[in-house]
C-alpha positions as CSV (number, residue, x, y, z in Angstrom):
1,X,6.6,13.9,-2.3
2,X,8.5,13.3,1.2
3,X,8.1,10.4,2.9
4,X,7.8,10.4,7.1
5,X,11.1,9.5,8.7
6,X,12.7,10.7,12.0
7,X,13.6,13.6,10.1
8,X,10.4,15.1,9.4
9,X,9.5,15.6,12.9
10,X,12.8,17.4,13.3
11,X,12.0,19.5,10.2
12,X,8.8,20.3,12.0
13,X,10.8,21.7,15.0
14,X,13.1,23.3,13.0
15,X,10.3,25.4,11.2
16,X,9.8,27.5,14.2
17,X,12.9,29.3,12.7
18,X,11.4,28.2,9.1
19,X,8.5,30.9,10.2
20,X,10.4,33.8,10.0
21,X,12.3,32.6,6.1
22,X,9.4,31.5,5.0
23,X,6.9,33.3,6.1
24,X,4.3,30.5,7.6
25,X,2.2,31.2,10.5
26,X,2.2,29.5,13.6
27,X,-1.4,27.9,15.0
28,X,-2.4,28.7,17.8
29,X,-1.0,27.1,20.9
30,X,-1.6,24.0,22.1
31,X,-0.3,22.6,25.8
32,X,1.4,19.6,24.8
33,X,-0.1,18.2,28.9
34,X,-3.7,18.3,27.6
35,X,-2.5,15.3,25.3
36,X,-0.2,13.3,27.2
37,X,0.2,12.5,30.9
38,X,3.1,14.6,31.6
39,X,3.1,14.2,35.5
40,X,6.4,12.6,36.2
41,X,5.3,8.7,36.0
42,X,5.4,6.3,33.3
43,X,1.9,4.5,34.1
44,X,-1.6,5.6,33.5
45,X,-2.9,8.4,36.1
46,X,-0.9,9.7,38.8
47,X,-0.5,6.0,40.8
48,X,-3.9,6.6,42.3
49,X,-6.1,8.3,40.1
50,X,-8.2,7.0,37.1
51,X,-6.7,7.8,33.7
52,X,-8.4,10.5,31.1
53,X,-4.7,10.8,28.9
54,X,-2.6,7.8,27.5
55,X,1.0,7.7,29.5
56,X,4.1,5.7,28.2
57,X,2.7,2.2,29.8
58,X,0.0,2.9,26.5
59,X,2.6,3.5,23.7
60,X,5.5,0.8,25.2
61,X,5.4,-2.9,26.3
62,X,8.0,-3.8,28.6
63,X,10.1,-7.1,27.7
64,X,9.7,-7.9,31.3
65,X,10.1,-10.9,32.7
66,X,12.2,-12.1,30.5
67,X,15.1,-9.9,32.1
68,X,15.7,-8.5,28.8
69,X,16.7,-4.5,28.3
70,X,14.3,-2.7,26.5
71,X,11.1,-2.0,25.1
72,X,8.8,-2.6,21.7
73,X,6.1,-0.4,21.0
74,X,2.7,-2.0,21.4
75,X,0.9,-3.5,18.7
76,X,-2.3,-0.8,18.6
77,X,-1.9,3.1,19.9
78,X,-4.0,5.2,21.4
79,X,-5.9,7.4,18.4
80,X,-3.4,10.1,17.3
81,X,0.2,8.3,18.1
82,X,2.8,7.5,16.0
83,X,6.6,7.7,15.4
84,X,7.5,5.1,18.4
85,X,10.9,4.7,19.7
86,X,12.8,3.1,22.4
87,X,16.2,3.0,23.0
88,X,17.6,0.6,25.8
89,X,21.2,2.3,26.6
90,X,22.4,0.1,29.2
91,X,23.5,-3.7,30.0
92,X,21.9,-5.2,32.6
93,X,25.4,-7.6,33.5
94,X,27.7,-5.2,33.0
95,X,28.8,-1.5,33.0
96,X,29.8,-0.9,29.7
97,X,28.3,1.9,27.6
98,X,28.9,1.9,23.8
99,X,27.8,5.5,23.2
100,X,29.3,8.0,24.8
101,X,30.2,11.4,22.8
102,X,34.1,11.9,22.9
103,X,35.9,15.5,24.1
104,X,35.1,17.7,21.8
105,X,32.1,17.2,20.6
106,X,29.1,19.8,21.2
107,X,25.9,21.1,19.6
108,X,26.8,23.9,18.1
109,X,28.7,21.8,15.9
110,X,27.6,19.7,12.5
111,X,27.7,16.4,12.8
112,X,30.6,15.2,10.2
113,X,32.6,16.6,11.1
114,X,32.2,18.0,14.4
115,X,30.8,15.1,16.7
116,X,32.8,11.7,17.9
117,X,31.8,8.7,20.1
118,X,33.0,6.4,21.8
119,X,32.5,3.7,24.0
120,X,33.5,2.8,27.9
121,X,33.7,0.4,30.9
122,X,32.6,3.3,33.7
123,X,29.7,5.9,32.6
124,X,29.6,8.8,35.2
125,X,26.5,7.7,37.3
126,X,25.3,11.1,36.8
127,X,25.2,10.9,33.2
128,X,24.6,7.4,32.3
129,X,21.3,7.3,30.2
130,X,19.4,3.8,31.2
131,X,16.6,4.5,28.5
132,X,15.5,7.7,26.0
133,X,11.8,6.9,24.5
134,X,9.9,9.4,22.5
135,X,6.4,9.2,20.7
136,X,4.6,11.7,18.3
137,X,0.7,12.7,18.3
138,X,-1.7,14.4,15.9
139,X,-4.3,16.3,17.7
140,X,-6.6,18.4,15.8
141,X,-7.4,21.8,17.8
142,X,-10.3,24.7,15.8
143,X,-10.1,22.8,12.4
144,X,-6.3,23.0,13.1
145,X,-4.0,19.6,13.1
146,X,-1.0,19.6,15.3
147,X,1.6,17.9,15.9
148,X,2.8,17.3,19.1
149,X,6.2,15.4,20.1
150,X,6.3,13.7,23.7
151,X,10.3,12.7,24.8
152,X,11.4,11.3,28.2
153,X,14.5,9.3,29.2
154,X,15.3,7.5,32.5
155,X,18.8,7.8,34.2
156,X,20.8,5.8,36.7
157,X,21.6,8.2,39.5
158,X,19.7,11.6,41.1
159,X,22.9,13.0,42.1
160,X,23.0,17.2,41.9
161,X,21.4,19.0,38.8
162,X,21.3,17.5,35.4
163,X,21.0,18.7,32.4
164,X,19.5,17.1,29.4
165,X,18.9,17.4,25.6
166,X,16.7,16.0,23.1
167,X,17.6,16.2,19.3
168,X,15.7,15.3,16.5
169,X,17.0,14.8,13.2
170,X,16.0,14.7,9.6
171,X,19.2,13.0,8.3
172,X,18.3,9.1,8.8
173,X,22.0,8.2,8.3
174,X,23.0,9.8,11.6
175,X,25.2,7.2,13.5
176,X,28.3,6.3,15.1
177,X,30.6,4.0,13.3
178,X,33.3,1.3,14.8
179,X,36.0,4.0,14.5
180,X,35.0,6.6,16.7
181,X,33.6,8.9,14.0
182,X,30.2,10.2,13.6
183,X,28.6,9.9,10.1
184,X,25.5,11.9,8.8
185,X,24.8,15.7,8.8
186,X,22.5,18.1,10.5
187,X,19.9,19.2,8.1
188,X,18.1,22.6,8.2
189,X,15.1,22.2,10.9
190,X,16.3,20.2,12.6
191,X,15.2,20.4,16.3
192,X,17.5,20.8,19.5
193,X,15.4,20.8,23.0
194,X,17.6,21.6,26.0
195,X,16.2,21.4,30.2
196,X,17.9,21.5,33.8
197,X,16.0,19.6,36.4
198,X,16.5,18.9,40.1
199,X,17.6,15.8,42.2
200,X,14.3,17.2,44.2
201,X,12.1,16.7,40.5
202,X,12.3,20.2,39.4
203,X,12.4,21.5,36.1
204,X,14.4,24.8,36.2
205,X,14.2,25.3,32.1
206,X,13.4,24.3,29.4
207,X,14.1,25.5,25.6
208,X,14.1,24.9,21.9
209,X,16.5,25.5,19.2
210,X,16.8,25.1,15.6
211,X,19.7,24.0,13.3
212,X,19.8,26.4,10.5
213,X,21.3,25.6,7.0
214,X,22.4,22.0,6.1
215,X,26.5,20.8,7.0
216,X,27.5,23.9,6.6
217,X,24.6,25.5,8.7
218,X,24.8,26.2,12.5
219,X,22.7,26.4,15.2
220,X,20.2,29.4,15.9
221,X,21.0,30.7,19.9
222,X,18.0,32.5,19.4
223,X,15.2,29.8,21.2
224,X,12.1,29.3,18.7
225,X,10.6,28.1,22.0
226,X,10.8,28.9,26.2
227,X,8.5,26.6,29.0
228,X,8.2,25.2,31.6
229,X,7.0,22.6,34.0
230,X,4.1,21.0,32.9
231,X,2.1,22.2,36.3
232,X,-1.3,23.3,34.0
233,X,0.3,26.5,32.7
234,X,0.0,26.9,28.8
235,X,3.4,26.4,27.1
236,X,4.7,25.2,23.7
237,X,7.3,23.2,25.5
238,X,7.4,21.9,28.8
239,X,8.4,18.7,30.9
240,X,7.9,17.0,34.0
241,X,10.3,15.2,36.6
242,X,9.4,12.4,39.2
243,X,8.9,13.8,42.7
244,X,8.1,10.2,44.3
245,X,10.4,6.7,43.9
246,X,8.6,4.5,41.2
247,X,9.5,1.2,42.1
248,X,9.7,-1.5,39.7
249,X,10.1,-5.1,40.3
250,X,11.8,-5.9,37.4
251,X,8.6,-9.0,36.6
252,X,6.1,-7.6,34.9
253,X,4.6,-4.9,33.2
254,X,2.3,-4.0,35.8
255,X,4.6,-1.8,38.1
256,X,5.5,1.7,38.0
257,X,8.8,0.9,36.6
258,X,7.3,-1.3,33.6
259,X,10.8,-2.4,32.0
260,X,14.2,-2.7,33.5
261,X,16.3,0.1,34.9
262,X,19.7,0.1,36.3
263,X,20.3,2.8,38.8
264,X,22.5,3.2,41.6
265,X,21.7,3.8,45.4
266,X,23.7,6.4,46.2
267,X,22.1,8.8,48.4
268,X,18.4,6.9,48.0
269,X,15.4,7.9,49.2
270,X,13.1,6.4,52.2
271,X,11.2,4.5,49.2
272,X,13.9,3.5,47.0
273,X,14.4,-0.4,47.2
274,X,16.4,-2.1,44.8
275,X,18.3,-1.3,41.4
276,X,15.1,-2.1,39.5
277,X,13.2,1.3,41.1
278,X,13.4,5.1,39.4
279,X,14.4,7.1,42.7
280,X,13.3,10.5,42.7
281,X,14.8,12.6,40.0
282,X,15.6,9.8,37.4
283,X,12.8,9.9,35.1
284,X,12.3,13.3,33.0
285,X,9.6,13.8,30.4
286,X,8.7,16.6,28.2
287,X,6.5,17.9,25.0
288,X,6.6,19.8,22.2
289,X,4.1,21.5,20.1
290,X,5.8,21.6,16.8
291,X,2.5,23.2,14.5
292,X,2.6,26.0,17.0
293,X,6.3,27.0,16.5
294,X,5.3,27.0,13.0
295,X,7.7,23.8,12.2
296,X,6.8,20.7,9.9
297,X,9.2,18.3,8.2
298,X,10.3,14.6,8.2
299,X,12.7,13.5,11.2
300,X,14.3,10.2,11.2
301,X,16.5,10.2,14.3
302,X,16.2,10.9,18.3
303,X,19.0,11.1,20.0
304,X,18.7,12.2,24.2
305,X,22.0,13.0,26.0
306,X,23.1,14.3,29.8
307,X,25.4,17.4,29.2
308,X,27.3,19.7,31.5
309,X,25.0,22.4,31.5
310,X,22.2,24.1,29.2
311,X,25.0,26.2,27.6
312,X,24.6,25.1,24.0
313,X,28.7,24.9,23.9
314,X,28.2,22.9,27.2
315,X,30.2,19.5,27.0
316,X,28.1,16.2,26.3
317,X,28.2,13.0,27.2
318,X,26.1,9.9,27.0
319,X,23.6,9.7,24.7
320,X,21.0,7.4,23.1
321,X,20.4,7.6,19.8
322,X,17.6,5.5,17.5
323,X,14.9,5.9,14.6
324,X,12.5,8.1,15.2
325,X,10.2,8.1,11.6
326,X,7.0,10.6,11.9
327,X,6.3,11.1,8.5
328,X,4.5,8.0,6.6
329,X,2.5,7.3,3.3
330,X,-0.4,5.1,2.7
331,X,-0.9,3.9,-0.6
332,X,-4.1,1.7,-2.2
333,X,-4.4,0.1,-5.6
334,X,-8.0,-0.4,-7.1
335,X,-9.5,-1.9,-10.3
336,X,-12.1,-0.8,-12.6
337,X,-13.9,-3.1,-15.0
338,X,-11.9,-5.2,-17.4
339,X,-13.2,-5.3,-20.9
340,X,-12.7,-7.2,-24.0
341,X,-10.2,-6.4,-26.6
342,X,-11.3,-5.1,-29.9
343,X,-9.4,-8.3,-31.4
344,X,-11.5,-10.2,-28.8
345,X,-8.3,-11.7,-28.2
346,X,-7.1,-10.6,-24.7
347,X,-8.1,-7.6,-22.1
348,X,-7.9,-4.3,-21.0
349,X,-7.8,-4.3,-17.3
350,X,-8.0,-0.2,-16.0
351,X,-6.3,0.6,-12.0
352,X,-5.9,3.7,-10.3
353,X,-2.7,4.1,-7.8
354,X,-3.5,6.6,-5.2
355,X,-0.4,7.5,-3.1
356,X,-1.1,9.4,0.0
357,X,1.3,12.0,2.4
358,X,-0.1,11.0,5.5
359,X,2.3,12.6,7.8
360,X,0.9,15.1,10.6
361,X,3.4,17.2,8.7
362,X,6.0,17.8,6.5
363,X,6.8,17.5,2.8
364,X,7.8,13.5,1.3
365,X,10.1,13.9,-2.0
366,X,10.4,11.8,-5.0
367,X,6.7,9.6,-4.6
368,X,7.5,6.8,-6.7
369,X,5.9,3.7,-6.9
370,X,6.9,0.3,-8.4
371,X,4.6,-3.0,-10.1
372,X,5.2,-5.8,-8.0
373,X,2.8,-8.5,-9.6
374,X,5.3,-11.0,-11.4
375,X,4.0,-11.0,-14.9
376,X,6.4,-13.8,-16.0
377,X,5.9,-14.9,-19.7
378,X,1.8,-14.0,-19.6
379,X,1.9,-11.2,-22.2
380,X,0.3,-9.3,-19.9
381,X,1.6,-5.3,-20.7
382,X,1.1,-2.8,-18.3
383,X,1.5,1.1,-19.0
384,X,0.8,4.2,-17.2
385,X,-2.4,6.3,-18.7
386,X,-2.4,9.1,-16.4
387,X,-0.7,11.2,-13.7
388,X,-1.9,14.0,-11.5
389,X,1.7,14.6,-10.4
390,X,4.3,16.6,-11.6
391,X,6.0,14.1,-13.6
392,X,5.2,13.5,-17.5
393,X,5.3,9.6,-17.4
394,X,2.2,8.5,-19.9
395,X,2.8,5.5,-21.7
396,X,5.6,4.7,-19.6
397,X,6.1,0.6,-19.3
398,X,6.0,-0.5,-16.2
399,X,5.6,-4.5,-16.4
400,X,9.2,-5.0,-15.4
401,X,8.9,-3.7,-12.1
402,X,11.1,-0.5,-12.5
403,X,11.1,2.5,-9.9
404,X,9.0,5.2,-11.4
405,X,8.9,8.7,-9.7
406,X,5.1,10.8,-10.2
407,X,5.4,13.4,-7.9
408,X,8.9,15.3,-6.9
409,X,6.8,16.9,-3.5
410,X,3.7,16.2,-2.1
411,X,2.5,18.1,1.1
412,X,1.2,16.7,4.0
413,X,-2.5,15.4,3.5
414,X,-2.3,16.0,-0.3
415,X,-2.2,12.8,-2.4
416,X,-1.2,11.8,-6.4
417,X,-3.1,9.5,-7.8
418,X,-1.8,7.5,-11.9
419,X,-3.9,5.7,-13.5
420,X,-2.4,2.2,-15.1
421,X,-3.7,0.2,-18.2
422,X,-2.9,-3.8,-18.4
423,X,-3.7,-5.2,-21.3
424,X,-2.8,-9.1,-22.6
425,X,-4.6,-12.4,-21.5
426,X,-5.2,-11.9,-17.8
427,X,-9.3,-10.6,-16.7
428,X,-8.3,-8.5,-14.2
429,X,-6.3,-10.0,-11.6
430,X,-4.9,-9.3,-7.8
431,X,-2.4,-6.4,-9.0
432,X,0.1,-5.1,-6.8
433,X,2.4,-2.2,-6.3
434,X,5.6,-1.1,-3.6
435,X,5.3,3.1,-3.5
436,X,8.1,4.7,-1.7
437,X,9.0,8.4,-1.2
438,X,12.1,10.4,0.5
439,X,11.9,12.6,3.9
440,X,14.3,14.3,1.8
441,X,14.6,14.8,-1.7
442,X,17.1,12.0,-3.0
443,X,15.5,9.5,-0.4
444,X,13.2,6.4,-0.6
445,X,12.9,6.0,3.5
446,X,9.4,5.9,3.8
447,X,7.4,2.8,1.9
448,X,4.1,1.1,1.9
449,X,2.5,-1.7,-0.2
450,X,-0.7,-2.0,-1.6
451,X,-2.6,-4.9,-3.9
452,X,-5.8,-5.1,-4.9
453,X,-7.4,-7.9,-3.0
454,X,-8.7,-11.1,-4.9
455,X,-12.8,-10.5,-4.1
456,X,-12.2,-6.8,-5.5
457,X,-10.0,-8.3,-8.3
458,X,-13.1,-11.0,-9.4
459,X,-15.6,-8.1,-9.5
460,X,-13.3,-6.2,-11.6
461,X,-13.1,-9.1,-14.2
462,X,-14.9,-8.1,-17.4
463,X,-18.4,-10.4,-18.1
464,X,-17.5,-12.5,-21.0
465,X,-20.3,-14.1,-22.8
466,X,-21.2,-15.5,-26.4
467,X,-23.6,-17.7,-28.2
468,X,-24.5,-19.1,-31.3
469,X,-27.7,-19.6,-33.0
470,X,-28.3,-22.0,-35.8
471,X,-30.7,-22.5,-39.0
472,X,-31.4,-25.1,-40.6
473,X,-33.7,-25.1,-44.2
474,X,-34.6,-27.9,-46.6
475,X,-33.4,-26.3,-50.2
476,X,-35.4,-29.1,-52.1
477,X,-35.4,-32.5,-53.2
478,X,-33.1,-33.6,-56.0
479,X,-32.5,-36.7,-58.5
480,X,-29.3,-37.7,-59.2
481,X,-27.4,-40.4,-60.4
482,X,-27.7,-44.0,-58.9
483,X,-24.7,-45.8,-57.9
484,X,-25.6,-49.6,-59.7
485,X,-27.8,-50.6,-62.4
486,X,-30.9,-51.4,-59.7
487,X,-30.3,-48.0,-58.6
488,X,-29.8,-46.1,-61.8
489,X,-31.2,-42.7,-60.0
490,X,-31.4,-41.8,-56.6
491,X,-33.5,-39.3,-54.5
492,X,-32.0,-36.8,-52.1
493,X,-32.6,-34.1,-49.6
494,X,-31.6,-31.2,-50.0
495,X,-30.2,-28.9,-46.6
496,X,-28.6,-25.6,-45.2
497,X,-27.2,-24.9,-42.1
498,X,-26.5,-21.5,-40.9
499,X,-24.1,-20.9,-37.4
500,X,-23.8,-17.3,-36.1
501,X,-21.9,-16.2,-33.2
502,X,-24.3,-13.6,-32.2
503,X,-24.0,-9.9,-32.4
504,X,-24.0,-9.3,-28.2
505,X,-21.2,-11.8,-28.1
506,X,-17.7,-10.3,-26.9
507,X,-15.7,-13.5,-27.8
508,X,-14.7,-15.2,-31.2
509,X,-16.3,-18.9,-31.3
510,X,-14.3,-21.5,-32.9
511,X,-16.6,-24.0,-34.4
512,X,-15.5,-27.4,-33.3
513,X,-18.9,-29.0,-34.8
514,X,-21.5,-28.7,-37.1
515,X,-23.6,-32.0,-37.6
516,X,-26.6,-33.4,-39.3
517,X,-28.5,-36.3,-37.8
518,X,-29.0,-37.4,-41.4
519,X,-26.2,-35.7,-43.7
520,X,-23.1,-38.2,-43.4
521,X,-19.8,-35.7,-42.6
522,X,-18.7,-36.4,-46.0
523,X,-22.0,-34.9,-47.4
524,X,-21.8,-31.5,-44.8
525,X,-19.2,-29.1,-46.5
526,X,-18.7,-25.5,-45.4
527,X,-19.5,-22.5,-48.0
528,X,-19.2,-19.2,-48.5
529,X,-22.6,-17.3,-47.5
530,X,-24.3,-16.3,-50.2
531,X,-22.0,-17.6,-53.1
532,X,-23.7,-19.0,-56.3
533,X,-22.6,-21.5,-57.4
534,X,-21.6,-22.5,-54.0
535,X,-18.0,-21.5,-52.8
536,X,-15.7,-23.5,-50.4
537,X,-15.1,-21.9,-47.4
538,X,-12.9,-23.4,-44.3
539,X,-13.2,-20.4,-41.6
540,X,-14.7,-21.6,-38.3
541,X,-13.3,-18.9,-36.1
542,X,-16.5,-16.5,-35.7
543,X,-16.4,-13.1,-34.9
544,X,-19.3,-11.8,-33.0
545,X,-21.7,-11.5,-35.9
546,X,-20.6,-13.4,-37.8
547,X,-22.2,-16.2,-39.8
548,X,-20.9,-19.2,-41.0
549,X,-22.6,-21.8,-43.9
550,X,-23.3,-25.3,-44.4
551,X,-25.0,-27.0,-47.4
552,X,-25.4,-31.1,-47.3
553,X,-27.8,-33.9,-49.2
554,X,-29.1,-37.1,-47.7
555,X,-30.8,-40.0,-48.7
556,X,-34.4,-40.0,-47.0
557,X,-35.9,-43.7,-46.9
558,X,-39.3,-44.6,-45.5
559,X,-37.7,-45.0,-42.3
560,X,-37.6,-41.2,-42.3
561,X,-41.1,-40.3,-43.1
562,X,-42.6,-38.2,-40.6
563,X,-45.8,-38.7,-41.3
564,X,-46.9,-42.8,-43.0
565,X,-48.5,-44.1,-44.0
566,X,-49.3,-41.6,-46.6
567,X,-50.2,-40.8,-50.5
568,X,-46.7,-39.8,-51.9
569,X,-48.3,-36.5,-52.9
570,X,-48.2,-35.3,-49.0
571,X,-44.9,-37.0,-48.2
572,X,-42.2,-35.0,-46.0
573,X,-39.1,-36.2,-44.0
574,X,-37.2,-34.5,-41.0
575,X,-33.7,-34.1,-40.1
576,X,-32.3,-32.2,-37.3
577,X,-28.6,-29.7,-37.4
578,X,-26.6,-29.6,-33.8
579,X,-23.5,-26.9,-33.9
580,X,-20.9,-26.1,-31.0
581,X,-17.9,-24.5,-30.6
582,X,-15.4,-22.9,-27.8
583,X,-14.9,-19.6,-26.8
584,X,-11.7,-17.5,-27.2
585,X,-11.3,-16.2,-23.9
586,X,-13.8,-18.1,-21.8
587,X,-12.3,-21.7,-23.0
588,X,-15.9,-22.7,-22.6
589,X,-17.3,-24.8,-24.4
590,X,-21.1,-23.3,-26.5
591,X,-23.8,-25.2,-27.8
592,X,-26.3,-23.4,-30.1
593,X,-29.8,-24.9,-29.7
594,X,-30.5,-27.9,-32.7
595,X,-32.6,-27.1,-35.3
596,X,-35.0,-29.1,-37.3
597,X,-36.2,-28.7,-40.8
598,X,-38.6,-30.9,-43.1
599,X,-38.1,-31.7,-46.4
600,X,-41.5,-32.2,-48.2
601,X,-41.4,-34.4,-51.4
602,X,-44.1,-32.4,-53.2
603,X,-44.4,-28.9,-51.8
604,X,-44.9,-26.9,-54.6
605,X,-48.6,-25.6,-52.6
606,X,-46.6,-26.0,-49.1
607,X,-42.7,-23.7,-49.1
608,X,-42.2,-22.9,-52.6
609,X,-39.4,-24.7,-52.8
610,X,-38.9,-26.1,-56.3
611,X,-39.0,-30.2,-55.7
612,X,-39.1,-33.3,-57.6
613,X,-42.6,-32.5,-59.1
614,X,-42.1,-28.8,-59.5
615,X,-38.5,-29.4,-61.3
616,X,-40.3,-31.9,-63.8
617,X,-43.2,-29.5,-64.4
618,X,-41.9,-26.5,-64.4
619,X,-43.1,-23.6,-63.0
């Protein structure tokens, strides 16, 4: 899997060269002007006009008034837009410019080594770069997506013919470092667009070239792409110069210059009136249909610079150079039901990780994907179960957080999806994961989060119920011995008491009581079911199903008749069992329903229960 970085969209511009080795056909052509207001202004419709295309004014917010440099993308895009960058190359108190290529340096060469920078009090007016901005859209065209890259840069004098160029890079590490050295290598694909343009606003030419190989590559003189100016003609590649002074107040966002410029008089036209205005011939824009060249890929970097001439060994000089990221993931995390353990003791809670190439183009390397939920000393276990990628990692542990890779490429649009068991104490819960992938192989530059959120997480949660039923029988009535001489015998009640944690429970139930309204807790002891003579038995802890037993005696006196006055004959006395316990994984606490029995004192004719009068008699 790749993810989408500066790089990619240079990849995609570099495939126009990739057609030919690899043998992928270009779509059709798509005029990069049906897309994007290429008209040579930097504000929706042509100053008069009512707007049918987004211009720059829709993709950048000005820092004005603050009398900062610069621009910041705005917070929504137009549909389609992507890959922002702005690059402010200029100090608005000063005339110092801190990247400036060195002698020596030129496109044809690789970047380390081969290119140096360096930094100066005077820039050339006719090279000094004020700002280089770029922006990438995905228009689908017959069923086909493309992907279209719009640059521009503003300069601060018209003087003669310049030349420009536009690169775009895969490597994200491309940069200039304190000592004058470049760091970071070309990578093969990437994208080298080269124009001449008028003081007058004319765009003389326009190509495309592609970087072939890696460090040791070079660059293809053969262009993969020839335009022109975006005047409604059909073209892969074309761009666009300003043929009227766009003046700019340097307050607010709402002029034609939207954020600060620097440029210098000079020979200035009728129109021109202050440093804060674009005269005519400092603003150049341009697009690209990279799908139709037959290019895709990651690019991180964009780097625009004024040059000498549109030789490619032409000498270079100022440039502007930032992050330019059009490839991208998305990633979601989603729960299935939880259920109970088979040891009713904990859960299983089931997710599915779903990590998406959402780039307009372009490969993303090494998809990997991390838990980010902090399990701390729960229990809670989590393990992969499955995985649709290319990567054998079943029953791989990944509760500690640790990077795991599922998917060494994934293509643009395609996605991997693992699945992930959690099992321990916790009923589902707001999980979370950090997924990263590479516009490269060996890279992690492209990330995106994902958690389940806490109303999905409840419904996920598994339904966790028990309940307990309870009997209660009278076994008989009983003489035994008295306790003084005025009481040599004494009659008793015999009971049983029966708890079950019913079979469509899916908790254990620990009995915490199990009570007889008449049966003193000394008198209530706890037997094995079934067991003749009677067996001790101390387990409470119910499994669904299971039953648990209680046989007690008590005492009855008239008091307890339920039904005097009465011939002793018909005599019968109540008492009533209550049992309750908590659950294992709810923590509730469950009350079975009481149950009353009655004990009759002659019932030979009424239960069959042998009694007083039926023991005596026998049968």
């Amino acid at each position: 899997m790749t993810t989408f970085s500066y790089r990619k969209v240079m990849a995609a511009i570099a495939s126009c060269t990739a057609v030919v080795m690899t043998g992928v056909s270009p779509a059709l052509a798509v005029n990069p002007a049906d897309y994007f207001q290429l008209d040579g202004n930097l504000t929706d419709g042509d100053l008069n006009s009512t707007p049918t295309k987004p211009d720059w004014t829709d993709i950048f917010q000005g820092k004005l008034p603050t009398g900062e440099e610069g621009a910041t993308a705005k917070a929504s895009l137009p549909a389609g837009f992507s890959a922002t960058t702005f690059i402010a190359d200029f100090n608005i108190d000063d005339t110092k410019d801190v990247s400036l290529f060195a002698t020596g340096s030129k496109d044809t060469l690789n970047i380390t080594p081969g290119w140096e920078c360096k930094r100066t009090n005077n820039v050339n007016d006719k090279t000094d770069i004020n700002n280089a901005y770029a922006v990438a859209r995905t228009v689908v065209v017959n069923g086909t997506s493309h992907l279209i890259v719009y640059f521009a840069l503003d300069v601060a004098a018209n003087d003669g013919t310049k030349n420009v160029a536009f690169w775009f890079l895969k490597d994200p590490d491309v940069g200039c470092v304190a000592n004058g050295a470049f760091v970071g290598n070309h990578s093969d694909g990437d994208v080298l667009i080269v124009s001449e343009f008028t003081n007058g606003g004319a765009v003389s030419t326009i190509k495309a070239y592609q970087w072939v190989g890696g460090a040791g590559g070079y660059l293809d003189t053969n262009p993969v792409a020839s335009g022109g100016e975006c005047n409604g003609a059909s073209f892969d590649v074309c761009a666009k110069v300003n043929t009227v002074v766009l003046n700019g107040t340097g307050t607010g966002n709402g002029d034609q210059v939207p954020w600060l410029v620097k440029t210098k008089k000079g020979s200035a036209s009728p129109d021109y009136n202050a440093p804060t205005d674009l005269d005519i011939g400092e603003f150049f824009e341009g697009g690209i249909d990279l799908t139709a060249l037959g290019i895709s890929g990651c690019f991180n970097r964009y780097l625009a610079d004024t040059r000498s001439s549109t030789s490619l060994t032409s000498t270079i000089f100022d440039y502007a150079l930032g992050d330019f990221s059009n490839c991208s993931i998305g990633a979601s995390k989603t729960c299935a039901a939880a259920s109970v353990n088979a040891d009713f003791l904990g859960y299983t809670s089931p997710f599915t990780v779903t990590i998406t190439n959402t780039s307009p183009s372009g490969m993303v390397y090494d998809v990997s994907f991390k838990e980010t939920y902090n399990f701390g000393d729960t229990g809670e276990t989590c393990k992969i179960t499955s995985n649709n990628g290319d990567q054998n990692v079943t029953d791989v542990d990944i509760t500690s957080g640790n990077v795991v890779m599922v998917d060494s490429e994934l293509p643009a649009g395609q996605s991997v999806t693992v699945g992930i068991s959690c099992t321990g104490p916790m009923n589902s819960f707001q999980d979370s994961i950090f997924a990263t992938a590479g516009s490269a192989p060996g890279l992690s530059d492209i990330e995106k989060a994902a958690v389940v959120d806490s109303d999905t997480a409840t419904a996920c949660e598994a339904d966790v119920q028990a309940d307990l039923t309870l009997t209660k029988v009278c076994t008989g009535m009983e003489l035994v011995g008295g306790t003084s001489s005025t009481t040599p015998i004494t009659l008793r009640a015999k009971v049983a008491i029966t708890v079950t944690n019913t079979a469509t429970s899916n908790e254990l139930v620990t009995l915490t009581s199990v009570t007889d309204n008449k049966v003193a807790p000394a008198d209530l002891a706890q037997v094995v079911c079934g067991s003749n003579p009677p067996t001790p038995a101390s387990d409470v802890v119910l499994s669904p199903g299971e039953t648990a037993c209680f046989i007690g005696s008590y005492t009855p006196t008239t008091a307890d008749l339920v039904n005097p006055p009465i011939p002793p004959s018909t005599a019968a006395f109540n008492d009533t069992a209550n049992a309750s316990g908590e659950g294992s994984l709810s923590d509730e606490v469950i009350n079975a329903p009481s149950a009353t029995a009655t004990c009759n004192l002659c019932d030979s004719d009424v239960d069959g229960t042998p009694d007083v009068i039926d023991a005596d008699s026998g049968p």
